[in-house]
N, C-alpha and C positions, 0 to 999 in steps of 0.2 A: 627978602630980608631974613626970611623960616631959617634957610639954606646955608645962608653967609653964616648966619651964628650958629647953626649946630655944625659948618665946619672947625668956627674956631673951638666951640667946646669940644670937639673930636680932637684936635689937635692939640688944644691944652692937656686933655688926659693923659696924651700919650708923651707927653715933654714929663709932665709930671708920674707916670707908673715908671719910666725911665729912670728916672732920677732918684726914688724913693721906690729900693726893690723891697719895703715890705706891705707893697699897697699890693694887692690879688687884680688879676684884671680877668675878664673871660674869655680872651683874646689868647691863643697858642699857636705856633709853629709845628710843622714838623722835620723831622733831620734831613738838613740837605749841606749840600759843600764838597768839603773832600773827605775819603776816606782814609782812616789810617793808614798807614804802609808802617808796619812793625819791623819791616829790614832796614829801616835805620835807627834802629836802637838793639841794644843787647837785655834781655831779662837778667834783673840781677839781685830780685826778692821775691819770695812770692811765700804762701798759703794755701795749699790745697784740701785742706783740712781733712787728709786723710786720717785714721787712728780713730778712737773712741773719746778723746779728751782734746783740751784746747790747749795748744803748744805756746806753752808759758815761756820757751827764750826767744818767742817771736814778739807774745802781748802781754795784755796783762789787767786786771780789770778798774784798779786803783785810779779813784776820782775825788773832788774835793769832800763830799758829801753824798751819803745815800739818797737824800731826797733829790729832785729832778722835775723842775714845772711841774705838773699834774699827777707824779709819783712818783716812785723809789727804782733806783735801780740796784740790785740785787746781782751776785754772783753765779749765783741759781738758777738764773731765767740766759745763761746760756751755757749750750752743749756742742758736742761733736759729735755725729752719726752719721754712718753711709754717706762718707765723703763730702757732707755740708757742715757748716756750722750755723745753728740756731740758735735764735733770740725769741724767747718767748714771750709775749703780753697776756696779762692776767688778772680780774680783781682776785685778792685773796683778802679773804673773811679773817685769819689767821696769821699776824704779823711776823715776818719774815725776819728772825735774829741778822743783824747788824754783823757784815765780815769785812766794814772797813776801820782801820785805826783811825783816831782822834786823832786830826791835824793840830799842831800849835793855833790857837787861836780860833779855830773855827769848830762849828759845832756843829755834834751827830746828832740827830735828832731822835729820838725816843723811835722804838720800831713800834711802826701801828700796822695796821690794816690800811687795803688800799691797793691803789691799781701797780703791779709792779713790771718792769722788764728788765733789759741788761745793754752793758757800753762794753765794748774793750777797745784797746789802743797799745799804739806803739811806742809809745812816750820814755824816751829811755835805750831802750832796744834797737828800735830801726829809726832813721830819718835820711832825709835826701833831698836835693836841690837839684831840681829841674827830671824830664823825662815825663815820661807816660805812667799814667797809674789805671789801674783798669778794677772792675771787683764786676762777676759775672752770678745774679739773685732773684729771686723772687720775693715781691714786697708785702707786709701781710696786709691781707684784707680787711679792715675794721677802719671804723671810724674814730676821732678822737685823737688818734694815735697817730706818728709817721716814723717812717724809717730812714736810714742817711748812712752815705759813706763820704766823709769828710776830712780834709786837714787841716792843720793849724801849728803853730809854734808859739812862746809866749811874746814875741815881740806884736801878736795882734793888741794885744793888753797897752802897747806905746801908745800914747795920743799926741803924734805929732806931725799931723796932715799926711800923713806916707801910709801905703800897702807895702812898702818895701821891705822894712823890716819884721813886716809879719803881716798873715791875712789868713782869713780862715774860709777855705774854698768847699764851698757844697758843691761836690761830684753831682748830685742829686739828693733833693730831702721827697719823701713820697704823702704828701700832704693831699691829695686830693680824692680818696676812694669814696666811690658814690659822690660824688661833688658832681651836680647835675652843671650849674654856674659855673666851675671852674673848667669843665669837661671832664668825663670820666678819664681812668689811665693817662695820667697826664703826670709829669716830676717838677719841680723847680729847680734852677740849676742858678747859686748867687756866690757871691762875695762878699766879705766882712771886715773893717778895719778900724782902727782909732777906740778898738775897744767896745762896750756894751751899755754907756751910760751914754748922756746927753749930746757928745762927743763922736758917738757913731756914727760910721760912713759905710757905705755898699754901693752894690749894684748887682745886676742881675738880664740874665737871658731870657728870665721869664719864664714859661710854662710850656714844656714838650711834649707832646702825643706819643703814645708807643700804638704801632700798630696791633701788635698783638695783645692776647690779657696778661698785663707782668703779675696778676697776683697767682696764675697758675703754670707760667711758664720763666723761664730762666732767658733774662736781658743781659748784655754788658752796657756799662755806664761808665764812662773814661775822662779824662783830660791829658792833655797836653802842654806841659806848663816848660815855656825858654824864657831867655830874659829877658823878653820884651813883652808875651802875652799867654794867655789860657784858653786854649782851644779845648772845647768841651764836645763829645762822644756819646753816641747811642749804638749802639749796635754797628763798633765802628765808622759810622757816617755822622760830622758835625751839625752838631745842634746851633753852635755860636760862641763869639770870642767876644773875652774882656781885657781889658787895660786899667780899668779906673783905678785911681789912686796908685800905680806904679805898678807892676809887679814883684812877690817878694823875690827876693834873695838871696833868703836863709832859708837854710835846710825843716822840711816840714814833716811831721808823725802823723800818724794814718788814727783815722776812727771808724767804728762801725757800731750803728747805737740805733735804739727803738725810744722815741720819748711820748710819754703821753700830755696834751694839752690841759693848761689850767698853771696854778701858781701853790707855792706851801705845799705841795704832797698833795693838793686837793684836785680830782679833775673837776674842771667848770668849766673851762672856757671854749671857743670854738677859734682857737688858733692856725691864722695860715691857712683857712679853710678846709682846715682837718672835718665840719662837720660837730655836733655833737655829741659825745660819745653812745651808743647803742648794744646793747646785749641780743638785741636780735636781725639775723638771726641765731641761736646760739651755739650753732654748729659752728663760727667764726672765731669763738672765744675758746681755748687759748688761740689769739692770733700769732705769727710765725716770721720773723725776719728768715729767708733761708740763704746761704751763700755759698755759693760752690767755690768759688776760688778770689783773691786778692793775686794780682801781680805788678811790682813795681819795674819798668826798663829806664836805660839812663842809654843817652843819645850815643852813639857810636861818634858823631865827627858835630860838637855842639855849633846849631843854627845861627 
């Protein structure tokens, strides 16, 4: 009788963290499937963040608001040197002047004090529909905080039962340092549609192992997006594919962002299993997004 019923509760959980990718489970994979084969596509963007500055006709840093969940993102908290581009995470005692314009309508909040890092994106500049995108990093070590290469278009904002005309695809968000429960070195790799209120839909692959430590060594993180599905990438070997809710259609902008956990500019919360947040030890603080390269390929003879 024991046996019969913690089967079905084993299998209810798993119908149900399926369904609902923002339940944590401590259950992971690791990358198996196929390998990419990159001689069917042509590269035809890319970032290598060579130079001392960040190549503003590629990105660019502009967001609705400085504030961001649990802090502020700032312009300042990222750089280019020795061919990486860094995002930096940081409490600062000393509030960090405000270098985005006032949107019609929407409001910049007062600069405080407070945990800050940095976003950039292609919104504008670059976008593209279907191929391989790849971004090859090291993810910072701390708690609290996670880092992500993602994209998105504004038709995720539609709520009208479709991924089609827009979805915002997490390559990888790095949610779990020191996460004893979720396992250490581990990414989430999901999707997002119909928007961010009530209306919300996903799904998700769920939680991948890296064998080695990404927060000292340099990983690639990829997908594969045709019209029919998203095949997602670890060191070129798949991790797993999605469909739910369709896939989009319309051409999508690239992001590369550090956020910290919590709501209002305030960190509190233990989001996503980020942990919460810790100053020790304090050798970790400033924590460090590092990324050596973005490159986007588009299919040579489409699938």
């Amino acid at each position: 009788m024991f046996k019969s019923l913690l089967r079905i509760l084993i299998a209810f959980f798993m119908l149900f963290n399926s369904a609902w990718p923002g339940v944590n489970s401590s259950f992971g994979r690791l990358p198996k499937g196929k390998t990419i084969d990159l001689n069917q596509f042509d590269l035809v963007w890319s970032d290598e963040f060579d130079g001392d500055e960040l190549d503003m006709s590629k990105w660019s840093y502009e967001w609705w608001v400085t504030e961001r969940k649990g802090g502020y993102w700032h312009q300042d908290m990222v750089s280019v040197e020795d061919g990486d581009l860094g995002i930096r995470a940081e409490y600062n005692k000393e509030p960090m002047p405000s270098s985005y314009p006032n949107y019609i309508g929407v409001h910049c909040p007062e600069d405080k004090a407070g945990w800050y890092t940095g976003e950039i994106w292609t919104r504008d500049k670059y976008e593209q529909k279907y191929g391989y995108f790849e971004v090859r990093c090291i993810l910072p070590a701390a708690t609290g905080m996670w880092s992500a290469f993602w994209m998105m278009n504004e038709g995720v904002f539609n709520v009208d039962g479709s991924g089609k005309d827009g979805t915002e695809v997490d390559v990888f968000e790095s949610f779990y340092y020191k996460d004893h429960k979720a396992g250490n070195d581990c990414i989430r790799t999901s999707i997002h549609y119909d928007g961010y209120a009530e209306d919300a839909k996903g799904d998700s692959i769920g939680k991948v192992f890296i064998t080695n430590d990404p927060y000292t060594e340099y990983n690639t993180y990829g997908v594969e997006w045709s019209p029919t599905e998203y095949i997602f990438y670890l060191n070129g070997v798949e991790t797993g594919r999605l469909t739910t809710g369709g896939v989009s259609q319309n051409p999508e902008y690239l992001l590369l962002s550090c956020e910290f956990a919590g709501d209002n500019g305030v960190q509190s919360s233990d989001r996503h299993g980020t942990g919460p947040i810790s100053q020790t030890p304090k050798e970790n603080w400033p924590a460090e997004f590092r990324v050596d390269y973005v490159r986007c390929y588009q299919y040579k003879q489409m699938p």
